[in-house]
N, C-alpha and C positions, 0 to 999 in steps of 0.2 A: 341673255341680258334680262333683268328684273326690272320690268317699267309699270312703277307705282308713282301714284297722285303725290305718297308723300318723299321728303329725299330723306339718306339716313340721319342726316343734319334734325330735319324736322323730327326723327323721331327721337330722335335722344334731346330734343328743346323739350317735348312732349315728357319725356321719363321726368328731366330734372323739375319740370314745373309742378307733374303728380307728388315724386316726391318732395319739392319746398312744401304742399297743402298737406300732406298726410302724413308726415314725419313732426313729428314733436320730442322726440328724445336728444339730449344733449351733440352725438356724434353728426346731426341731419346734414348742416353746412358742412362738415368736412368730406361726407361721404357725395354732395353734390360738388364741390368741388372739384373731387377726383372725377367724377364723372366727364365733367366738363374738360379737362385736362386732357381723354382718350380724343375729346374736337380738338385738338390743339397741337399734341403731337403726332408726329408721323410714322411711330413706331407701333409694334407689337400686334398691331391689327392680322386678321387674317384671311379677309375677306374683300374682294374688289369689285363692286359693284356698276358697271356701265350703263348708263342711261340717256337717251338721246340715240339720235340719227345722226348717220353719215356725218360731218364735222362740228356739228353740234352733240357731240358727244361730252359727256362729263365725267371722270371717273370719283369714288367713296369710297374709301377708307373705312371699313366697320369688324366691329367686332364680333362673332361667330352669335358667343355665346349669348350677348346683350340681345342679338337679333333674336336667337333662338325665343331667351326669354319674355320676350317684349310681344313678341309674333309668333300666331301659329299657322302662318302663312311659310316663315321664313323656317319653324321648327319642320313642318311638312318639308321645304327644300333640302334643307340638309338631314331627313333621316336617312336610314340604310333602308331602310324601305321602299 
């Protein structure tokens, strides 16, 4: 189980906010959009993240890669190394 301060919710609130400030090229809104979209459906994900204790458990839905990206906490967990 991976018990961090933040949940995957928060980090991808975190991603789409960096990029609304730092993105200025015509595509920015659509590509947050999409982002937004991966909170929203229940597919494609491939990573299941439990947090909490005993019946206060919560399960996340997240994406491999976004985490990889985002974190070199999360790049550490999934190397082959």
């Amino acid at each position: 189980m991976f018990h961090k301060k933040r949940t995957i919710n928060s980090c991808y609130s975190l991603f789409i906010r960096f990029v609304k400030k730092n993105m200025s090229f015509e595509c920015s809104q659509e590509l947050i959009d999409d982002y937004e979209k991966l909170l929203e459906i229940d597919n494609g994900y491939d990573v299941i993240i439990y947090a909490g204790e005993d019946e206060n458990v919560k399960e996340f839905h997240a994406h491999s890669l976004i985490l990889c990206v985002r974190s070199q906490y999360f790049r550490a967990a999934f190397s082959n190394e």
